[in-house]
VOGU-3710 file (C-alpha; in Angstrom, 3 decimals, decimal comma):
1> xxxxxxxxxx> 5,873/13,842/-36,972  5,851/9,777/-37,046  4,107/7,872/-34,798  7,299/6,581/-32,952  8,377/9,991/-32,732  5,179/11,375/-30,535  5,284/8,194/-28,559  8,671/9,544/-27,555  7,627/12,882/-26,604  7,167/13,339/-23,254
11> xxxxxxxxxx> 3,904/13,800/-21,809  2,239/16,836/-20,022  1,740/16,171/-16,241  -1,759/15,959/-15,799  -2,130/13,605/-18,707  0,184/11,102/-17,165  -0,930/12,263/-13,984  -2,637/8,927/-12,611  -0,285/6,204/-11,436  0,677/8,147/-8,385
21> xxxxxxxxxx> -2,602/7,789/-6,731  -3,547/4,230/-7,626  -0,201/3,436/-5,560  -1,813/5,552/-2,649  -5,022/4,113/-2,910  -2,845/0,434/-2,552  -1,539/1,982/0,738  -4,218/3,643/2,569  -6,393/0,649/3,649  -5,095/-1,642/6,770
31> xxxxxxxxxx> -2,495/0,116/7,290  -4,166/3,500/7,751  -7,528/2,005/8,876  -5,932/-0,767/11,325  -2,462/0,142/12,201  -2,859/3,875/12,458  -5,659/3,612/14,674  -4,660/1,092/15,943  -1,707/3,441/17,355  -3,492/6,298/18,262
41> xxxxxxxxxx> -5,997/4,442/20,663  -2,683/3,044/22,099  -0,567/5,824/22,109  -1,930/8,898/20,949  0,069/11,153/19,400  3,407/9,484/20,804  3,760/6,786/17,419  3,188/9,939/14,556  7,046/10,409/14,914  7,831/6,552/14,362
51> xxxxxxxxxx> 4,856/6,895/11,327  7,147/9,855/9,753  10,350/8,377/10,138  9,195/5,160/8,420  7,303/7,185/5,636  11,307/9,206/5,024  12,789/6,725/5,328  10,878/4,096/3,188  10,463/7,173/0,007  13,408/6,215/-1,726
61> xxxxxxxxxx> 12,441/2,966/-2,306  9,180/3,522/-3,546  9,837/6,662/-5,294  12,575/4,219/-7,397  9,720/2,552/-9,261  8,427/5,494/-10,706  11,675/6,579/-11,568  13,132/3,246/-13,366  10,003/3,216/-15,134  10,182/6,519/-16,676
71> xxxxxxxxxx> 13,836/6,650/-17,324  14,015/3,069/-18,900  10,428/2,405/-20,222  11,015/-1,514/-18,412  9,425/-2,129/-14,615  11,467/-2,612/-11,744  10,987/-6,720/-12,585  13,267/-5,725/-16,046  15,600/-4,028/-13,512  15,725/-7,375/-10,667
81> xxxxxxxxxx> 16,679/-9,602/-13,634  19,094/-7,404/-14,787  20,834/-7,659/-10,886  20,354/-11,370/-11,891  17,955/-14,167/-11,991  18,257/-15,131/-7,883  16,921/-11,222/-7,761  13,960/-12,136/-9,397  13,233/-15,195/-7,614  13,536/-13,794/-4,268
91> xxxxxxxxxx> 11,081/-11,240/-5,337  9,229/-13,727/-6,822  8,898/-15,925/-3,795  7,787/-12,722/-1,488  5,340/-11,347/-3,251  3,607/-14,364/-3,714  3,882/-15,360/-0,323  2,684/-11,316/0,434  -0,211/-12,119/-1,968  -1,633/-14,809/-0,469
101> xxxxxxxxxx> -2,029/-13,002/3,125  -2,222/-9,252/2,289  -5,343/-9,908/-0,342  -7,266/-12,358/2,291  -6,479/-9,355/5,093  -7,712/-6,631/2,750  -10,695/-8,777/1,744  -11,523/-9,543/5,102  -11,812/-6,129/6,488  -13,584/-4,579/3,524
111> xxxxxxxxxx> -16,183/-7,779/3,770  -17,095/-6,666/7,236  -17,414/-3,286/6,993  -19,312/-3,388/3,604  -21,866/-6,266/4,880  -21,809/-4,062/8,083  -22,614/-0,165/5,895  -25,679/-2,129/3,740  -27,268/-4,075/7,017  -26,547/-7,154/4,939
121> xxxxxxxxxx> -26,794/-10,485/6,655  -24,539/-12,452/4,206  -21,857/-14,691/5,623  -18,489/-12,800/5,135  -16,973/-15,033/2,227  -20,661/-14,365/0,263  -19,630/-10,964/0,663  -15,802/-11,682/-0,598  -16,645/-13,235/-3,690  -19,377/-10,429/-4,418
131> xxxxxxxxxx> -16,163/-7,998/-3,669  -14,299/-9,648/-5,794  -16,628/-10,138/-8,488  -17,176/-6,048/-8,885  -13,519/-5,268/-8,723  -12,884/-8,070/-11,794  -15,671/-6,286/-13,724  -14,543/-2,875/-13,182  -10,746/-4,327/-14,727  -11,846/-6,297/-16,857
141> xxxxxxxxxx> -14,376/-3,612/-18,949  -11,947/-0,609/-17,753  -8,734/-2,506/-17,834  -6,100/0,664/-16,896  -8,182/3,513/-17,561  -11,080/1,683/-16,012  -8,804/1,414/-12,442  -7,329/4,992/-13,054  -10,607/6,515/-13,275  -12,456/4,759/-9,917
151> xxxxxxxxxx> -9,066/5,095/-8,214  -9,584/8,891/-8,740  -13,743/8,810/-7,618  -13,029/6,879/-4,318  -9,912/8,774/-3,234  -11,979/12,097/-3,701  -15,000/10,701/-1,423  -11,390/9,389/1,373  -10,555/12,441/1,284  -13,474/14,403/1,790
161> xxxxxxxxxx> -14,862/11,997/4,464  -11,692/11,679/6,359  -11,072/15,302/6,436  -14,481/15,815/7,791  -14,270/12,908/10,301  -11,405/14,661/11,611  -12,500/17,730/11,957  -15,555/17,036/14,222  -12,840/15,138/16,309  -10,789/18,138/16,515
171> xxxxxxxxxx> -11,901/19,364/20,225  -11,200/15,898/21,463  -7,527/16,086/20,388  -4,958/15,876/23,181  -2,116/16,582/21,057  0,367/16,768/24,557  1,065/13,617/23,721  3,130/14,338/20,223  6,697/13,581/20,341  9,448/12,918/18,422
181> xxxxxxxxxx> 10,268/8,998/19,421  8,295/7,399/21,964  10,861/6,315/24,443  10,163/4,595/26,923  6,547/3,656/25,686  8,275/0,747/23,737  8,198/-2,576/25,400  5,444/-1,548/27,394  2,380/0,509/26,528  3,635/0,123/22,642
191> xxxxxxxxxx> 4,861/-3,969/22,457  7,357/-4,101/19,683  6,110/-6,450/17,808  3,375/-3,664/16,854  5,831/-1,330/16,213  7,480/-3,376/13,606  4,056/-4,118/12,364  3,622/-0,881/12,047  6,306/0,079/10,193  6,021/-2,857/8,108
201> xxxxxxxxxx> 2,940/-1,506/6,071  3,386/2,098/6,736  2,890/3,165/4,120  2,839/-0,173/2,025  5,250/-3,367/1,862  8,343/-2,041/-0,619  7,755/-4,959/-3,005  4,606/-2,689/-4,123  7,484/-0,321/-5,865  7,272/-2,525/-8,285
211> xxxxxxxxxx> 3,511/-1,780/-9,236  4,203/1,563/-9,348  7,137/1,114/-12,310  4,110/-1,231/-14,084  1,043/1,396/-13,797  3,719/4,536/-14,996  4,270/2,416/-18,269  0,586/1,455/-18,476  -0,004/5,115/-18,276  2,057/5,409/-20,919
221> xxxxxxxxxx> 0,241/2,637/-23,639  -2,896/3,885/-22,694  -2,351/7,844/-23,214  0,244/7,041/-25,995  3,450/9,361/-25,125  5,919/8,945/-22,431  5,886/10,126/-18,870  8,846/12,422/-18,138  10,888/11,245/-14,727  9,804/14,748/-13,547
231> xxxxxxxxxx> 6,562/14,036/-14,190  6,892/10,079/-12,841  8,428/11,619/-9,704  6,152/14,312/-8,873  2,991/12,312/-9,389  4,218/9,692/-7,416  5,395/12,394/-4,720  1,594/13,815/-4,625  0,071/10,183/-3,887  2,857/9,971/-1,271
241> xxxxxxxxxx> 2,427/12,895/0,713  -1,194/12,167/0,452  -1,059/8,383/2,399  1,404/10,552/4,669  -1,324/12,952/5,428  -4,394/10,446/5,897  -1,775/8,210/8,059  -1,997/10,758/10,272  -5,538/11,973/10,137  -6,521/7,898/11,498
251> xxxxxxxxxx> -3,843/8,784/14,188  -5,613/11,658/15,086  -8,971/9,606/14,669  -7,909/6,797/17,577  -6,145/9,010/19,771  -9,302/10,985/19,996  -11,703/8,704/20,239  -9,859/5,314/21,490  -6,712/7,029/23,644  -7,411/6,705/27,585
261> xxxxxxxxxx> -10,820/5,112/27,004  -11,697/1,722/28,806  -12,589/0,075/25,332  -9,984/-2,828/23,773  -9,983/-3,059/20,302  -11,116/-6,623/19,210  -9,000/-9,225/17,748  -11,869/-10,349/16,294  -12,149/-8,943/12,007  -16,012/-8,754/12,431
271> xxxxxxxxxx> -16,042/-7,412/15,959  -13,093/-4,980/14,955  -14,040/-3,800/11,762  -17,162/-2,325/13,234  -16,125/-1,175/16,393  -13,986/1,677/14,802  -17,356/2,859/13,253  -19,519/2,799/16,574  -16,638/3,899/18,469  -16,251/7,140/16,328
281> xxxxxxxxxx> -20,002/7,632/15,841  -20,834/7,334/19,856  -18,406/9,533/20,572  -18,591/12,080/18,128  -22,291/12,002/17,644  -24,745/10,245/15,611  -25,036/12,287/12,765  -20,977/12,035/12,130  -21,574/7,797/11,920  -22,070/8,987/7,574
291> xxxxxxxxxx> -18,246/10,413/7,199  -16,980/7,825/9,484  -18,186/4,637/7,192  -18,183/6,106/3,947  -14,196/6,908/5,172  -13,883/3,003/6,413  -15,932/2,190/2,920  -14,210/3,409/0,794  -10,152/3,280/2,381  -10,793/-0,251/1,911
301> xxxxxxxxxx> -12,469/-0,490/-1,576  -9,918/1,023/-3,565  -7,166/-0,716/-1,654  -8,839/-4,116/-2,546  -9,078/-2,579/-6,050  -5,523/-1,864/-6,494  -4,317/-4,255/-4,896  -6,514/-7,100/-7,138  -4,545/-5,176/-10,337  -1,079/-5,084/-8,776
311> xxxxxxxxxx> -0,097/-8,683/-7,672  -1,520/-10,260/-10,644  0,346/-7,764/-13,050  3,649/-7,999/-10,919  3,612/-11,605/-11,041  2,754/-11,939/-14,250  5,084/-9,728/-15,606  7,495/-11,697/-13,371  6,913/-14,901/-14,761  7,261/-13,793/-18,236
321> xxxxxxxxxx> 10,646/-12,304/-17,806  11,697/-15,240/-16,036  11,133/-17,138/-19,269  13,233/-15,064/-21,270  16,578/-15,886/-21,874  19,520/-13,402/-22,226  19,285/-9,288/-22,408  15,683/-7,986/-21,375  13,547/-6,056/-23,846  9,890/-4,948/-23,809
331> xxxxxxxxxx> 7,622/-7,762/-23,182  4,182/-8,626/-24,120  1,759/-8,661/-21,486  -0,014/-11,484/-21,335  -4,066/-10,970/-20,088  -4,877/-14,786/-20,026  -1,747/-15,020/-17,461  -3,065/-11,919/-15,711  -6,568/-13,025/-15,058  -5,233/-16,630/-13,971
341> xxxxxxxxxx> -3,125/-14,989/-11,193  -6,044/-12,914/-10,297  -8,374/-16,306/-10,187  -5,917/-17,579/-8,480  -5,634/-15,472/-5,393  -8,725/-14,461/-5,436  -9,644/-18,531/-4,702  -7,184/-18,379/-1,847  -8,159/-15,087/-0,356  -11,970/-16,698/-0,410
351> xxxxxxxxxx> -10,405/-19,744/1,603  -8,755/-17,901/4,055  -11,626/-16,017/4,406  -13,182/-19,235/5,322  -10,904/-21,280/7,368  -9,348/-18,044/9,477  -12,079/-15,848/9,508  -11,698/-15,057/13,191  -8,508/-13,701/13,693  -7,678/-10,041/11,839
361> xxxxxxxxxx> -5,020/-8,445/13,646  -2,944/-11,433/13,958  -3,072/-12,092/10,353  -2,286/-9,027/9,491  0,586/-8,405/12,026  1,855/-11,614/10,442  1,919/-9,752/7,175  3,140/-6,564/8,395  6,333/-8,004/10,119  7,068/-10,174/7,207
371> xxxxxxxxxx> 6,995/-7,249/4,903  9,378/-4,906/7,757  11,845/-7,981/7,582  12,130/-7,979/3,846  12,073/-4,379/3,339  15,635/-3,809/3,263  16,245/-6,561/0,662  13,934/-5,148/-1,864  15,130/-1,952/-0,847  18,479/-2,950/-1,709
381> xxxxxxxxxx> 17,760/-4,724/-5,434  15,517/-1,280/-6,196  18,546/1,112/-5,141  20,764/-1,196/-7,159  18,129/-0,956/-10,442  18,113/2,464/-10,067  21,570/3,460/-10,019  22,663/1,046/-12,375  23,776/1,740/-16,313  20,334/1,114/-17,394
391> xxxxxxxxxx> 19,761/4,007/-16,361  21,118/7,508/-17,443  22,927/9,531/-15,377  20,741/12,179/-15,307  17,818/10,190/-14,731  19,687/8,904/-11,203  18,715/9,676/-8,274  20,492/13,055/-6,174  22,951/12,307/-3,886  21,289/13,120/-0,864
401> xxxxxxxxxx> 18,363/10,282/-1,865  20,864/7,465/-2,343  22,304/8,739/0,868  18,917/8,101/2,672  18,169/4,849/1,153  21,836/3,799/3,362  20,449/5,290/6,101  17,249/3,360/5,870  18,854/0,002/4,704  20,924/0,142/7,782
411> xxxxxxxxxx> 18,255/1,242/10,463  15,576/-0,985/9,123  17,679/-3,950/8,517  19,650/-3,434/12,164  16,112/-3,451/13,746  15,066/-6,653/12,034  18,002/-8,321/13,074  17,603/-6,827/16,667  14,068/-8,421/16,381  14,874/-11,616/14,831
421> xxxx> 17,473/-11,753/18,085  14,833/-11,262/20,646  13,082/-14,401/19,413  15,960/-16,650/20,111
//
């Protein structure tokens, strides 16, 4: 058999099994840790409806990364400029704008609570670039595999943590306030601002499908065959399911805990950040305060992790296909590119950290609403990609899915233009 032949063979699923769960670990950080509590101190159980509906609704669109990837070998970037060059652009122009905020949130919030788990007295942008610093290394002397592997390590410890932090809140649980849509909580108890918010990063911002189309063909250069679209599908349906579940389990966490208490949850990032960990250890008991930060810990390592890899790959992928001229083919990737994005943002995130150091939820409310506003754009350009020629008609997705992804064009893009009304 030639080489070019077993590149083309399809891989088993556990060894492309990987790409799936560094998209998961890029969701569950702010807007499991933040938002999701967040709701349940608010709320309780009433928001875990609104959290489903946005996680059906909002599959497609993810799921379409995977897919593209594995049916085309190109990233949904390939796919944009095929839709044309404005396509690419526009996607451009978000996730760079996304970058800028989401990496300084994510930054912030790990800062705090890492500074806060080792006693350490640094100021919070000491503790940013130190952050950063460790991520870099663990890309730059892992690269994919490097990322893969640590993705893998911290999401065990999540799990295990967050599972157990649950579980001693279990007796606490008032779970008569679960319910399908929460009504007449909107507008009052629940403002809807949050509730777009909420949405908005639950489980990610869509333009992070793209990330997941990049890591599935990284996956494939580094193991040296080709992930199946079963395989792309399913893996990315197991990291998926997972964010679904640990959305929930932080639900579960605030209600408990936060729901019909006195306490207000700080604006503040370094009043916030450790409140959540007091808050749970007080009331669940000392000895619990272990899961509790090693859950916080780590929930907001491997986001800033993955998301360090993914807007410096998407936008340098990006950029190179932009140059191109004509019909897309496989490009090469460019690492000096790469690390000058990641410089780039990093420097930015640092200064943020700096100049608006106060303020977490607003900033990343900001963030959030932005990405609920644009999700039905990018939603659009990857249902587009997916269903177009490029890719085989087998490889498309079922009926029923491109059915949804109308469904949740229309209701998410009717609600931001019900929003965007209310302002006037």
């Amino acid at each position: 058999m030639t080489e070019t032949e077993q590149a083309a063979r399809p891989s088993s699923f556990w060894k492309s099994f990987g790409p799936g769960l560094v998209w998961a670990a890029t969701s569950i950080g702010v807007s499991h840790l933040v938002q999701s509590t967040r709701a349940g101190a608010q709320a309780g159980f009433a928001l875990v409806g609104v959290i489903v509906l946005a996680l059906v609704l909002k599959y497609p669109f993810f799921e379409y990364g995977a897919r593209y990837a594995a049916a085309t070998q190109n990233s949904l970037v390939e796919g944009y400029r095929r839709i044309g060059r404005w396509a690419l652009w526009l996607y451009l122009a978000i996730t760079v704008v996304s970058a800028m905020i989401a990496l300084a949130a994510v930054l912030m919030f790990t800062s705090y609570l890492t500074g806060y788990a080792f006693d350490a007295s640094w100021p919070v942008a000491i503790t940013g670039v130190v952050l950063l610093i460790v991520c870099m290394a663990i890309l730059y002397i892992g690269k994919y595999p490097g990322l893969d592997l640590s993705i893998k390590i911290i999401l065990l410890f999540l799990l295990i943590s967050t599972l157990a932090a649950v579980a001693i809140a279990l007796p606490r649980m008032d779970v008569s306030t679960v319910t399908l849509w929460p009504g007449d909580l909107i507008g009052t108890v629940v403002p809807f601002a949050f509730l777009l918010a909420l949405i908005g990063w639950m489980p990610s911002p869509v333009d992070v499908a793209v990330w997941s189309s990049l890591w599935t063909l990284e996956k494939d250069k580094v193991t040296g065959g080709r992930t199946s679209v079963r395989n792309a599908t399913r893996d990315f349906a197991i990291g998926y399911v997972g964010t679904g579940f640990l959305a929930v389990g932080f639900v579960a966490l605030g209600a408990a805990v936060l729901y019909g208490s006195d306490v207000e949850l700080s604006a503040s990032g370094a009043v916030f950040s450790t409140q959540l960990v007091d808050l749970y250890s007080q009331t669940l008991g000392g000895w619990s305060r272990p899961f509790v930060l090693i859950a916080a810990v780590t929930t907001m390592f491997s986001t800033t992790l993955a998301v360090l890899d993914g807007y410096p790959r998407a936008i340098e992928r990006t950029l190179m296909t932009l140059r191109t001229k004509g019909d897309v083919e496989v490009l090469p990737r460019s690492e000096r590119l790469y690390w000058g994005i990641a410089l780039v943002i990093g420097t930015v995130a640092i200064t943020v950290l700096l100049l608006f150091v106060g303020n977490l939820t607003t900033m990343v409310d900001f963030a959030t609403t932005v990405a609920f506003l644009t999700a039905p754009l990018l939603g659009y350009l990857n249902l587009k990609a997916v269903t177009s020629k490029d890719v085989p008609a087998e490889y498309q997705p079922a009926r029923w899915m491109i059915g949804l992804s109308w469904i949740g064009l229309v209701l998410l893009g009717g609600t931001g233009v019900a929003y965007l009304v209310s302002l006037l």
